[in-house]
N, C-alpha and C positions, 0 to 999 in steps of 0.2 A: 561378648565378654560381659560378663556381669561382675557389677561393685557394689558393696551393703558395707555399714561399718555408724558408728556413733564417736561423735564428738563432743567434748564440756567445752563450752564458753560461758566466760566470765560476765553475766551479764543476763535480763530476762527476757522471756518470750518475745515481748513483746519490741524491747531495743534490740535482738538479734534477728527479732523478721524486719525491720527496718534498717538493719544493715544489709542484707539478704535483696531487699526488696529495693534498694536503693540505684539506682545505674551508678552513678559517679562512686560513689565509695566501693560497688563493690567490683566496679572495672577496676580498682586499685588490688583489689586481695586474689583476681584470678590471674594465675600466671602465668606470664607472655600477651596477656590483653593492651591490645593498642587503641583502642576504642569502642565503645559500649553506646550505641546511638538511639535514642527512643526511634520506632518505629510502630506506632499505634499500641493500644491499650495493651501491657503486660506485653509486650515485645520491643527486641531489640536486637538492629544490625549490629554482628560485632566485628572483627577484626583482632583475630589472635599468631603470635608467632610462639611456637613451640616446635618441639624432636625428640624423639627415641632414639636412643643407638645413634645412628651414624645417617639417620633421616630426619631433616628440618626442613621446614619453611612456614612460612606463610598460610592462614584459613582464611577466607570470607564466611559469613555465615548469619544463623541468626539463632537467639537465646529464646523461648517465650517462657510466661508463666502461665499454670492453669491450675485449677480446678482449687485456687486459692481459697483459705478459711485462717483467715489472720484474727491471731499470732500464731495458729498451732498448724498447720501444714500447707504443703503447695504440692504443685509437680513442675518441673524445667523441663524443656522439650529444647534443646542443640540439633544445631544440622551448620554440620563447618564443611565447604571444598578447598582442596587448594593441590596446589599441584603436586605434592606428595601422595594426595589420596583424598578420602575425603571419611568424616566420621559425625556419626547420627547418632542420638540418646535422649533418653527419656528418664529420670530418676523423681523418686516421690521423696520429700521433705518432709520430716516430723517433729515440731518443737516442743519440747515436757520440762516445766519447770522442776529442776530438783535443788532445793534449797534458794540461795541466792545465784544459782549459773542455771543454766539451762544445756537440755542433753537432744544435741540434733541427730538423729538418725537417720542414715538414709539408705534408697536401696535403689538399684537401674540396674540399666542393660545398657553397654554403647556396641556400637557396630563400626566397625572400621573396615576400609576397601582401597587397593593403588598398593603403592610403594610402601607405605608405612604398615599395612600388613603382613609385608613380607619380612617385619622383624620378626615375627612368631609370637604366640599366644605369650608365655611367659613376660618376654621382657614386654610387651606391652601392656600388662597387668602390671609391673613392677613398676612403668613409666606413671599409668594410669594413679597409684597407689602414693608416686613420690609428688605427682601435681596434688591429689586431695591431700597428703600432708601440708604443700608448700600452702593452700587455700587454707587451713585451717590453722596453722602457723599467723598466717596475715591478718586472719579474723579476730583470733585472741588478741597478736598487737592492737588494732584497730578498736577493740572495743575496750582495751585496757588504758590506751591512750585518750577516746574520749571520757572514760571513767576521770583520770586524770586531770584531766581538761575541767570536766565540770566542780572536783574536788575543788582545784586552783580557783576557782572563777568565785564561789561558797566564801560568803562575807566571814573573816576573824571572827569568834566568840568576843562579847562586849567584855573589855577587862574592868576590872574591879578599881574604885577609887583607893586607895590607901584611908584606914580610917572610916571607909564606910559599908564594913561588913553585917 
């Protein structure tokens, strides 16, 4: 199955490949991730619960990065089993500042095998389509909230004495 598609986030190159690139935050925005482990340089053991249709469970698996050129692109290499089946992918990462957000493009191929191929091509492109929504949903939260954060944190403008304008 292949998935290509661009997304704007609130935010630049460079604080969006730092969310990206982060384990702890960004085991937060992929969904059904129960743990995101370092496992040597640009890899990590994960642990995700997700389903299609009328098939869930459990993956083991592992996430890597490669062929990184930060802030402007990567590639993700996944390989999850679990007893549903098990699904393998590779997608390249492009980051382009446009204005003040940045426009991530991306494009893969995942492979899927077991149970969870026997939903059929369709709905597991619909599945696949509604998880890169739910990640890119959590990204904009995430990078609008530390926007937020850092606003809050940004000293008052000094006010003005009465009389000594």
């Amino acid at each position: 199955m292949k998935i290509a598609g661009t997304a704007n986030l609130p935010a630049t190159p460079a604080e969006v490949w730092s969310l990206l690139t982060d384990p702890a935050r960004l085991s937060r925005l992929l969904p059904g991730c129960e743990r995101l482990d370092p496992d040597g340089p640009g890899r990590f053991k994960a642990a995700v619960k997700f389903g299609i249709a009328a098939i869930s469970g459990k993956y083991a698996g592992t996430l890597e990065f490669l062929h990184k050129k930060p802030p402007h692109s990567l590639t993700l290499k996944m390989d999850g089993r679990g007893l549903p089946g098990f699904v393998t992918g590779e997608a390249r990462i492009d980051l382009t500042a446009r204005g003040n957000d940045t426009e991530l493009a991306y494009a893969g191929e995942a492979r899927v095998g077991g149970m969870i191929a026997s939903v059929g091509q369709r709905m597991l492109e619909a599945g696949a389509r509604k998880i890169v929504q739910q990640f890119f949903d959590a990204a904009r939260a995430e990078l609008a909230a530390k926007k937020n954060t850092t606003a809050d944190t940004s000293p008052p403008p000094k006010a003005r004495r009465k009389g000594n304008s």
